[in-house]
NUDO-51820 format. One record per residue (C-alpha): residue number from 1; x, y, z. Coordinates in steps of 0.001 Angstrom, whole numbers. Each point is the difference from the previous one (the first is absolute). Layout:
residues N
    i       xx       yy       zz
  NUM        X        Y        Z
...
This chain:
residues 269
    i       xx       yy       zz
    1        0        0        0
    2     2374     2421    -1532
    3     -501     3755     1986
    4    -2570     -963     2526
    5      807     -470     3648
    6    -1770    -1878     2390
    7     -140      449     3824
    8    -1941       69     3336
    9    -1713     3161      894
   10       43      991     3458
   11    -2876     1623     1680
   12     1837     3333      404
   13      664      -77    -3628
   14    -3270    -1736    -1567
   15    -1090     3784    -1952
   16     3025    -1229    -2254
   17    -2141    -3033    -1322
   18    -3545     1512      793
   19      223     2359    -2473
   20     -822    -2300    -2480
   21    -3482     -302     1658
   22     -941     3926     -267
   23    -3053       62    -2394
   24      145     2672    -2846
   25    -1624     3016      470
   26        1     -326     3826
   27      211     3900     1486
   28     3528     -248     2013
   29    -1973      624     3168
   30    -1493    -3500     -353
   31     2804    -1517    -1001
   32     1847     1072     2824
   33    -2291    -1264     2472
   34     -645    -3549    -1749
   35     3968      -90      303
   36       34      723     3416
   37    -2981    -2307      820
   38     2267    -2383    -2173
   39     3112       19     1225
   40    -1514       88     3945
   41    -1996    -3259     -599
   42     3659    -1627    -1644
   43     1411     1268     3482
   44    -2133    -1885     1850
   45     -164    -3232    -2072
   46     4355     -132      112
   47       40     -376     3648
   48    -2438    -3040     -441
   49     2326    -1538    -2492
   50    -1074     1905    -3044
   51     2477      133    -3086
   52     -173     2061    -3147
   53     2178     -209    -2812
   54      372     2350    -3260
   55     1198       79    -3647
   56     1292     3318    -1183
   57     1310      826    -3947
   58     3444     2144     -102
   59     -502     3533     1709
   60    -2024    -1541     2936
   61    -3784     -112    -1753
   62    -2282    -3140     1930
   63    -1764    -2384    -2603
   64     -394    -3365     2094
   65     -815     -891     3592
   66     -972    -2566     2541
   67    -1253     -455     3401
   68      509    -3111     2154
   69     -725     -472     3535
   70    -1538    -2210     2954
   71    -3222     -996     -439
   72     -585     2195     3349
   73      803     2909    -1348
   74    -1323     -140    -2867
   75    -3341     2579     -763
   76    -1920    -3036    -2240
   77    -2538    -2309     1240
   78     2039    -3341     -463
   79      200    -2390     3599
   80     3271    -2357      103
   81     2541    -1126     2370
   82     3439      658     -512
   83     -203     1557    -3253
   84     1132     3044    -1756
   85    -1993     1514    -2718
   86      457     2217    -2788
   87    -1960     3557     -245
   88      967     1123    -3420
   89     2631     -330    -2866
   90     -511     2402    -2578
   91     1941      745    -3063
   92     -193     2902    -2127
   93    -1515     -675    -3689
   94     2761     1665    -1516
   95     2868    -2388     2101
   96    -1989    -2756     -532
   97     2000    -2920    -1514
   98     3339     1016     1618
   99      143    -3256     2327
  100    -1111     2788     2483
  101    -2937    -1775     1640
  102     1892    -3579      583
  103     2590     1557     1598
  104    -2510     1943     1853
  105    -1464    -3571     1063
  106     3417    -1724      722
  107     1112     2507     2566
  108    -3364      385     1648
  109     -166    -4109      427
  110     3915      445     1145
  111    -1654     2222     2509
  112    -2824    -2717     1381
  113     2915    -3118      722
  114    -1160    -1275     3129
  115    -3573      413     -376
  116    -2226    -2650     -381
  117    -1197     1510    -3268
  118     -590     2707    -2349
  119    -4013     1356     -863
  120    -1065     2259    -2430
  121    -3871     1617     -462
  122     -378     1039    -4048
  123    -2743     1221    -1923
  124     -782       66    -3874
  125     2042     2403    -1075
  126     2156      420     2165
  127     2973    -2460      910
  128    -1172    -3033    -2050
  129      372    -3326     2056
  130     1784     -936    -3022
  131     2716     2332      529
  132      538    -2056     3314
  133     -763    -3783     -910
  134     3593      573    -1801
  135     1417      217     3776
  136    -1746    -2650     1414
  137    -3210      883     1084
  138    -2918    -1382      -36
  139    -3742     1415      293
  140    -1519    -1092     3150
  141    -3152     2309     -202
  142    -2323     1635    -2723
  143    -3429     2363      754
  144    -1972      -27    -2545
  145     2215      292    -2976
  146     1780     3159     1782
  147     2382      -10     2858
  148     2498    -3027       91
  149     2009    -1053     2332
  150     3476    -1950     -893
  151     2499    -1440     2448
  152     3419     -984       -9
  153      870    -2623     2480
  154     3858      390      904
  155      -71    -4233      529
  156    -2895    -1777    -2048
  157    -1089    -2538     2839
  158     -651     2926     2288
  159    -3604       29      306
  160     -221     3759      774
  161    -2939     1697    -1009
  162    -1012     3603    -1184
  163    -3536     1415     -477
  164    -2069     3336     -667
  165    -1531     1156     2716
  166    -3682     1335      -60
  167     -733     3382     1443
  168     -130     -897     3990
  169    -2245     3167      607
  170    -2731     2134    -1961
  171     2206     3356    -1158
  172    -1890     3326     -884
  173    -3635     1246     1709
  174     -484    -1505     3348
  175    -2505    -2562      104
  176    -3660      607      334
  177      713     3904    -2112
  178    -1783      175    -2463
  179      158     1954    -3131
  180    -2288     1595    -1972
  181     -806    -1957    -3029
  182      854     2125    -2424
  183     3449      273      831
  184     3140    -2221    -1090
  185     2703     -657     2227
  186     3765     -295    -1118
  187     2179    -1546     2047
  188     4011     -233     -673
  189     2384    -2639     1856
  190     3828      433     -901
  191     3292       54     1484
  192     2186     2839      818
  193     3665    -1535    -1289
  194     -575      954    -3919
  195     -655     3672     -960
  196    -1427    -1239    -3112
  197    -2573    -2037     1973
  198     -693     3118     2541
  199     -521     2268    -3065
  200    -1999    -2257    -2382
  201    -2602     -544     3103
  202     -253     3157     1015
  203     -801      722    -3808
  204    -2633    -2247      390
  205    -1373     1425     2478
  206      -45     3199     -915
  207    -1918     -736    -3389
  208    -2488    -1893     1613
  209     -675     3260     2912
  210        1     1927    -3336
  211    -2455    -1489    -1715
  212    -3343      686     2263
  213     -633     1648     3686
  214    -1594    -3561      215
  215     3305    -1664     -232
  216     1835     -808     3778
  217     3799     -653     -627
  218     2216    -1293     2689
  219     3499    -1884      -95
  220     1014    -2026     2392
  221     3704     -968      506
  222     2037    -3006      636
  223     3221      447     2157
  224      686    -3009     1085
  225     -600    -3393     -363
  226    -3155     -175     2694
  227    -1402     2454    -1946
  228      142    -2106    -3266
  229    -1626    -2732     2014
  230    -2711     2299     1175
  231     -444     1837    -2913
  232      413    -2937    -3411
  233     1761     1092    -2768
  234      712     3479    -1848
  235    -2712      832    -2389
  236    -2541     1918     -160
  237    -4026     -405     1335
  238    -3643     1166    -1290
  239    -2200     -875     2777
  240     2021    -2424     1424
  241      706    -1583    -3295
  242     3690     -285    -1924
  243    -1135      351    -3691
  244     3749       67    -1920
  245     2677    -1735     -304
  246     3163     1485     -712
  247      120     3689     -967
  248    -3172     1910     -512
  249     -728     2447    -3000
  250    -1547     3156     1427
  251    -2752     -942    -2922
  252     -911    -3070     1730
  253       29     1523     3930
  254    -2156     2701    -1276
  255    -2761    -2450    -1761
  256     -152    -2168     3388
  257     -824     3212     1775
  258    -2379     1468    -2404
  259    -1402    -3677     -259
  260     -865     -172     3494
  261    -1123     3700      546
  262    -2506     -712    -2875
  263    -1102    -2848     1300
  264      349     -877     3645
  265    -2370    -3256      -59
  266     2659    -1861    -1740
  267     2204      395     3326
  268      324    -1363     3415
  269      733     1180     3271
């Protein structure tokens, strides 16, 4: 890989790699602050274990990453003993077929020796179990044709387990509210380690409020591993129901809205 450097990324230093995930057209206020949020949820992970390595081109630009950690402090819903699991590897279109992402893979797995194994949650889209059957792993899990779970067992007649975790608690309104029934309630779970992740959310969010008075937005964020447990997995609700998988067109949040402001018999409380 002629000109690109890999390396781990510590937390003090982890605006070096998360500039890759600053959205365009983000005002520098709010890229600021999603880098802050960032880089204090990275601080927090490292002292559970957390790791974070980065690929940077000649003059110091990020275009890969990937996150590896103990399954405890990890911020997705996925139960396991003795495992490590895998947040995010992400490689820039543009750096793509550099040998970037293996490497990427073989460091982070360097990183888990001595766990019992290594999990990883993907979606269509994004990080293809494909990608990481050619390392081993396996799927375990599958909901409904979306989320997957894969795991890599560091010795094959271990009979560890991994498994997603349903939300343990009702998030948003507190039970026995109730709303008026002509109004549509967003509802967006995500992490605070990727600025990308904080930003695209938020953007969400602030589409949906934009659309109608009728519309209640509200985010709720995952710090830490209880939280994913409590909370399920990053995506984004309408009345309580997840309706994408893998990034959402602002064409198709805005007909779900509209859809259910026209018509609020078709949805359920």
């Amino acid at each position: 890989m002629h000109g690109i450097k890999i390396r781990e990324i510590a937390p003090s230093c982890m605006n070096d790699i998360n500039k890759m995930c600053v959205m365009r057209g983000t005002s520098p206020e709010a890229a600021l602050a999603a880098l802050k949020e960032s880089a204090d949820a990275h601080w927090q992970a490292a002292a559970m274990g957390a790791r974070v390595f980065g690929a940077f081109v000649e003059g110091g630009e990020p275009v890969g990453r990937i996150e590896i950690m103990p399954i405890e402090a990890a911020p997705v819903p996925l139960e396991g003993d003795g495992l490590w699991v895998i947040r995010c590897i992400w490689v820039l279109d543009r750096a793509t077929g550099l040998g970037i992402a293996g490497s990427l893979m073989r460091l982070a797995l360097d990183a888990a020796q001595g766990s019992r194994g290594v999990a990883v949650l993907t979606y269509p889209g994004w990080m293809p179990p494909a990608f990481f059957e050619r390392f081993g792993f396996e799927q375990v899990e599958q909901k409904a044709g979306q989320a997957a779970v894969l795991l890599r067992k560091a010795d094959p007649s271990d009979n560890c387990e991994v498994s997603l975790v349903s939300p343990a608690a009702r998030f948003g309104l507190p039970l026995g509210t109730q709303l008026p029934r002509d109004t549509v309630l967003v509802e967006a779970v995500f992490g605070l380690r990727c600025p990308w992740v904080i930003q695209q959310y938020r953007r969400y969010l602030s589409i949906a409020g934009s659309i109608s008075d009728r519309v209640i937005a509200r985010e709720y964020l995952v710090r830490d591993h209880s939280d994913a447990l409590l909370l399920g997995e990053e995506n984004l609700y309408i009345d309580g129901v997840a309706p994408f998988a893998g990034p959402i067109r602002r064409e198709e949040l805005e007909h779900a809205i509209r859809s259910r402001l026209a018509d609020p018999e078709t949805r359920s409380r």
